[in-house]
N, C-alpha and C positions, 0 to 999 in steps of 0.2 A: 504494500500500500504506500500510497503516497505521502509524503507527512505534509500539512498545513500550517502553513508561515501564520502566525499572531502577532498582530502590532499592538501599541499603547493604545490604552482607553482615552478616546477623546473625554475630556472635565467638559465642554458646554454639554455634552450629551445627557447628563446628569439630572438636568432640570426640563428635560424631556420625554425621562423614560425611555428612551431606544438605547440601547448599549449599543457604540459606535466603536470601532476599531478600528484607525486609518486606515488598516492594511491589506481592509475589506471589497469587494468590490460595488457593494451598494451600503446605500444606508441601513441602520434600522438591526443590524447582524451585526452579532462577536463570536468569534470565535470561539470552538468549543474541540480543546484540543486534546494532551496525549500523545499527539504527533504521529499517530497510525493508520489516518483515513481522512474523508471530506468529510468534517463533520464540525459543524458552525449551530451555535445555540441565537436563537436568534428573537427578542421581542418585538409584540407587535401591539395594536390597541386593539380591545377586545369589541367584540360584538354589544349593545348597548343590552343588558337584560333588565327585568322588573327589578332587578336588585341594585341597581345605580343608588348613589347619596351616602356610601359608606357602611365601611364594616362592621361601624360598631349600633346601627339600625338594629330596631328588633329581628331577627329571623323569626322562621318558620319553625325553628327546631330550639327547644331548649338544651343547653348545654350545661348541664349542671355537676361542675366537679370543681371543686378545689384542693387537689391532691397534689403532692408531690410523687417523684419516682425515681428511678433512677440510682439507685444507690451502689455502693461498689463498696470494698475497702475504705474509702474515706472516713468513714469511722459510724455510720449510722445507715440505717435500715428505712426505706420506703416503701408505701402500697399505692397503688393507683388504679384507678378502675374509668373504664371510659364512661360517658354520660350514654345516656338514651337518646336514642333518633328515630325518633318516629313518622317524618312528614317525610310524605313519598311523593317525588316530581312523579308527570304524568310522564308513562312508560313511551318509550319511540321502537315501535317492530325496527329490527337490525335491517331488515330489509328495502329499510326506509332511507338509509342512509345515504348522503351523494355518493356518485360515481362517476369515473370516468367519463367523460360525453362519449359517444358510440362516433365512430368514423364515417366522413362524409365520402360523396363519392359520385359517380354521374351514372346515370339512370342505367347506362349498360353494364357497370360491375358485379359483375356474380357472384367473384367471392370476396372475401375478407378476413385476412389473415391476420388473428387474433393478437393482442399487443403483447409484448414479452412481459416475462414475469419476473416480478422484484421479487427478494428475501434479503433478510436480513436478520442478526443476530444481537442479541440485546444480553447483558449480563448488569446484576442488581445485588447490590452487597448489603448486607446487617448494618444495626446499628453501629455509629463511632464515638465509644461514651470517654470521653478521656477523665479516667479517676487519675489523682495526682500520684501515686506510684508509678504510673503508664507515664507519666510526666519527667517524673526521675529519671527513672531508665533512657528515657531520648535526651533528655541532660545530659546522660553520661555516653550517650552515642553522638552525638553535639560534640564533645569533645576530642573528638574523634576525627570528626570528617569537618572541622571551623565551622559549625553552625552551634546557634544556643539551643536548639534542638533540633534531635533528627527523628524521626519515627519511619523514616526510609525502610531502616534492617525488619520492622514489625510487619511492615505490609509486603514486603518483598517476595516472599512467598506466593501472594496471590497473582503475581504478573503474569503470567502464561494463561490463567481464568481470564483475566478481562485483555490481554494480546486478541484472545482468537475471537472476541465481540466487533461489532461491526460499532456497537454503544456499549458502552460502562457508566454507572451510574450507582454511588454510595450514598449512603444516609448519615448528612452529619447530624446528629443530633443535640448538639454546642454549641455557641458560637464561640468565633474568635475573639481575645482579648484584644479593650480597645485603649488607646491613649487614653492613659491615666487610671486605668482598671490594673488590679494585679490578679495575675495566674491562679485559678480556684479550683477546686475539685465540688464532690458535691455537698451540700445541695445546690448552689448556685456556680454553674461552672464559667469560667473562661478560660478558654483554649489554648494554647501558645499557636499562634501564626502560623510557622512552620507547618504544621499538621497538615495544613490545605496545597504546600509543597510536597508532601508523602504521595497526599493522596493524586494530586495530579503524575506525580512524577512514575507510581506505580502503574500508571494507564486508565483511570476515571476522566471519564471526559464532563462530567457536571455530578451533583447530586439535588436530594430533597433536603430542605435545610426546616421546613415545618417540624417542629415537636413539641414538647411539653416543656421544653429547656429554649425555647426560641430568643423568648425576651427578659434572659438571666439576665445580659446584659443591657438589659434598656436598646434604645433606637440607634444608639452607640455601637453598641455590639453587634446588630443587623447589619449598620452601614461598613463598619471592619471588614466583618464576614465575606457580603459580598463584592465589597472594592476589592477585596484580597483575593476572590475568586475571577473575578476581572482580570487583573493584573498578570493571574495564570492561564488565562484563558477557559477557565471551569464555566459550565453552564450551571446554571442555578434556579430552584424550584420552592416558594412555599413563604418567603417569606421579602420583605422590598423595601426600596430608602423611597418610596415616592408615590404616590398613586397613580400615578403615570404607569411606574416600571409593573404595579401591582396588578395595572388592570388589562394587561398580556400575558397570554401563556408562552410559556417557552419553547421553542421550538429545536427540536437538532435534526439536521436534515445529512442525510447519511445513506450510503450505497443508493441510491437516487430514488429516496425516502422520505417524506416527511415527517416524524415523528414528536408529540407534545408532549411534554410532562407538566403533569398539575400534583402541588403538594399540597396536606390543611394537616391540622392536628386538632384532637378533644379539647384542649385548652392549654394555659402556661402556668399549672401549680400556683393558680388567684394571682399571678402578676396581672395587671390591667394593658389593657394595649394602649401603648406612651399617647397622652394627651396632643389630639393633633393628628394623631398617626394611626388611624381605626385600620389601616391597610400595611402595618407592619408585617401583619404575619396573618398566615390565613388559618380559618377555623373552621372544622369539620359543620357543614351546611348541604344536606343531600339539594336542595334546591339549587343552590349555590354552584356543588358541584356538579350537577347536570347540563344547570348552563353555561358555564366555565366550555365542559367539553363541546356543546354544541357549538360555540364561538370556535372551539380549535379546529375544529371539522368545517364550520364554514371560511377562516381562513386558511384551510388545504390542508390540515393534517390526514395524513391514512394511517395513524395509527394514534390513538392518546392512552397515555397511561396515568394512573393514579395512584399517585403513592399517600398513603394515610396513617397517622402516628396513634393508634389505636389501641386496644383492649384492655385486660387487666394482665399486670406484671407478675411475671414467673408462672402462669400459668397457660399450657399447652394445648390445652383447648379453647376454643375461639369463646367468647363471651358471646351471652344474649345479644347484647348493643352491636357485636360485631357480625353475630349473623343476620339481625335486623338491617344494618345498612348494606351488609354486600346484597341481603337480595332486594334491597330499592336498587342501588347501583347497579348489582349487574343486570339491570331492564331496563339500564339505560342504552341504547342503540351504539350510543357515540363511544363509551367506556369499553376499553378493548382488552384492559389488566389493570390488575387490583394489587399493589405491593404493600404491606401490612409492616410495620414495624412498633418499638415501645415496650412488649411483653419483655423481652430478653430472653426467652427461650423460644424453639424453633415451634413454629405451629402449622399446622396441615394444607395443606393446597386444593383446590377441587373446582370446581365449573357450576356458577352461579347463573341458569341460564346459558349465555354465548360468552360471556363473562369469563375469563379464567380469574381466580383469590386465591392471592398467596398472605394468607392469615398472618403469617410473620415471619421473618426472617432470623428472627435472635440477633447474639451481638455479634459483631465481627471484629471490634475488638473495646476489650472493658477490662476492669478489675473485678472478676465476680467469681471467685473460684472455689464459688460450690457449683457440683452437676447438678442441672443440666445446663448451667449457664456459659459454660466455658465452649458451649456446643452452639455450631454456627450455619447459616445456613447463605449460602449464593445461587441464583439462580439462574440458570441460561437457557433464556426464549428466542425461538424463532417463530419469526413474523413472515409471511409473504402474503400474495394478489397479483394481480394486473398490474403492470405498471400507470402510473399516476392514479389507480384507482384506488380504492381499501385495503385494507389489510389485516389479515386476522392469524392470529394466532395459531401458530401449525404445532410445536411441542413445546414442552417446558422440562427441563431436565433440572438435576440437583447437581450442586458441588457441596455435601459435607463440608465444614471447616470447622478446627478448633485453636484455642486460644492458649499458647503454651504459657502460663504465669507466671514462670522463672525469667523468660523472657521477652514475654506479650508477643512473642512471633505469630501470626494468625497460619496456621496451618492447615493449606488444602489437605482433605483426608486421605482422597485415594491418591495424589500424586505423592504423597508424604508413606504413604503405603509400599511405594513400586519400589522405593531404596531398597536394596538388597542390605543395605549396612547398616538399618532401622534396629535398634535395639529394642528386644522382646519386652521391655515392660512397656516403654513407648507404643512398638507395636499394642499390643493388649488396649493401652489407654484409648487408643484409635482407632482400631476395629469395636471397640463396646462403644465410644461417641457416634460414629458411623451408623451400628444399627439403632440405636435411639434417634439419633436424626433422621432417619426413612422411614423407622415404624411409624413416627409421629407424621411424616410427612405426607406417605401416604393412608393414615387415618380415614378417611374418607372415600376409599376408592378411586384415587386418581391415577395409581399404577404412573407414579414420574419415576422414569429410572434416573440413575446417576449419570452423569455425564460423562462421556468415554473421551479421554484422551486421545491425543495425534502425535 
């Protein structure tokens, strides 16, 4: 593949909401890199829905939790549990959805051979919960390689998973630390910087930045977050410095793709959304996100996905609230994958509807080293259609991962398996994460194998 040059973030672009990159060739597109493929995240201004005047308007859906979660090693224990959602948009048959316009042609054409067909491969990483031991240890890897920290050697392992994606796409679950804030773990985190260099550097080309940890750092923190995601060329999903940048989905256009990503989360553990700023960060709204996706479909998406910071923590099966909203969502036409994050342990996959829900992902890298937490879950979907037409979901495979706590190295299971020079108690530890990651996975009848290496 080719790799994509990234320039500097245009600063007037800022107070327009279009993330501009001089190095672009139109307006309105950033680059969304990795440096493996065409692949440009790109904002746009959304479709106008009944929900216009601001986020922090009553919705249709009451969201009632004032939880924390999140907890690791830091020194204290959390519970979180998602709210109830009960208002369901009105359902759109899939077969409703645009397509390709049909080929023109003059009255004598008989035949009409059929437009080629796109695929493409999508991978989606666990949450990235930075407790401050995980913090330490890239201090001391920092010192190493002249950075004040490196988290490089933790994720390194996962590069061959998201190499062979067409997209990569992780869940920061943090934000970055901003001028004038110091380095936290939980319960209010901020991030060290660096981290959004790991994660680019290892081959994510954007993430979902919605959580329950969104607005640790105030409006502050947001703004950090995603300048600093700018600056690397990361595409970015769920949370914004502008109402401008908020009221675009994200686009990454890829293997000659369109692809959207929309993030929300149950809420921010009773932080208020910053006075002024109702559109910092977005909040789980089945109405909301309905028509979110219908705007990404009407400006050309053939695939949208939705990533949602959901359920109740540490536990592996999907909550009431969570099967309530997958099945509003997945009737939704325009909604083509459901990625689930926030539990920290891995939770089941299955088809809601045309819908695929992946209930969660677990962490992919945390300080939490009781089982089944250390157990991680990546996922790699293929997508095709027509070209320029829809696109739907053709498999979804598993990557096992786990988290080794002596060194936070996130470890693919089965390529960490193939060593021949793997030592038997290691082995042991990762063949028994492995089957509790699939039995849980496929819970449900979904029969996802693991994904076979090349």
């Amino acid at each position: 593949m080719t790799s994509q040059a990234r320039g500097p973030v245009d600063a007037a672009a800022r107070t327009t909401g279009l993330l501009v990159r001089r190095a672009d060739p139109e307006p309105g597109i950033t680059v969304g890199g990795g440096g493996r493929g065409y692949r440009r995240a790109v904002r746009t201004a959304r479709v106008p829905t009944a929900r216009e005047g601001g986020r922090a308007a009553a919705t249709l859906v009451v969201l009632v939790l004032l939880a924390t979660g999140c907890s690791g090693h830091d020194g204290q224990a959390g519970r979180t549990n998602a709210p109830s959602t009960t208002t369901a948009p009105a359902a759109v048959p899939r077969s409703d959805r645009p397509t390709a316009a049909p080929p023109t042609g003059s009255a004598t054409t008989t035949t009409t051979a059929p437009p080629p067909d796109t695929e493409v491969s999508l991978a989606f990483g666990g949450d990235l919960l930075l407790h401050l031991p995980i913090v330490e240890v890239a201090r001391a890897h920092g010192a190493a390689s002249g950075l004040a920290h490196d988290f490089g050697p933790m994720l390194a392992p996962m590069a061959p998973v998201l190499d062979g994606a067409d997209l990569a796409l992780c869940h920061l679950e943090v934000p970055l630390v901003a001028d004038g804030q110091a380095i936290s773990g939980y319960p209010t985190f901020h991030a060290p910087r660096e981290l959004a260099t790991a994660v680019e550097g290892v081959g994510y080309d954007g993430c979902s930045t919605a959580s329950n940890h969104s607005l640790d750092g105030g409006l502050a923190g947001v703004t950090t977050t995603l300048d600093t995601f700018d600056l690397l060329g990361l595409g970015h999903a769920g949370t914004a410095r502008s109402a401008e940048e908020a009221s675009g989905p994200t686009f990454y256009e890829v293997a000659g793709a369109r692809i959207a990503h929309l993030s929300y989360a149950y809420g921010f553990n009773g932080i208020p959304l910053p006075e002024g700023a109702p559109w910092a960060a977005n909040q789980i709204d089945p109405e909301r996100i309905a028509a979110d996706a219908r705007a990404a479909t009407a400006f050309g998406a053939q695939l949208v996905v939705v990533s949602l910071h959901w359920g109740s923590e540490y536990q592996s099966d999907p909550s009431a609230d969570q099967e309530a909203l997958a099945g509003v969502l997945g009737n939704v036409a325009e909604i083509d994958l459901i990625v689930g994050h926030h539990a920290h342990v891995v939770q089941p996959i299955e088809r809601v509807g045309d819908t695929w829900v992946v209930y969660g992902l677990g962490n992919q890298l945390a300080n939490q080293p009781e089982l089944p937490r250390r157990d991680g879950l990546t996922v790699v979907v293929t997508a095709g259609g027509p070209a320029g037409g829809p696109l739907e979901v053709r498999a979804v495979e598993a990557v096992p991962t786990f988290v080794d706590t002596a060194t936070f190295e996130v470890l693919p299971v089965a390529e960490t398996l193939a060593d021949p020079a793997l030592g038997p108690e290691r082995r042991r530890e990762l063949e028994e994460s492995a089957r509790r990651t699939m039995e849980v996975v496929n819970r449900r009848g979904a029969d996802v194998p693991v994904h076979a290496w090349t």
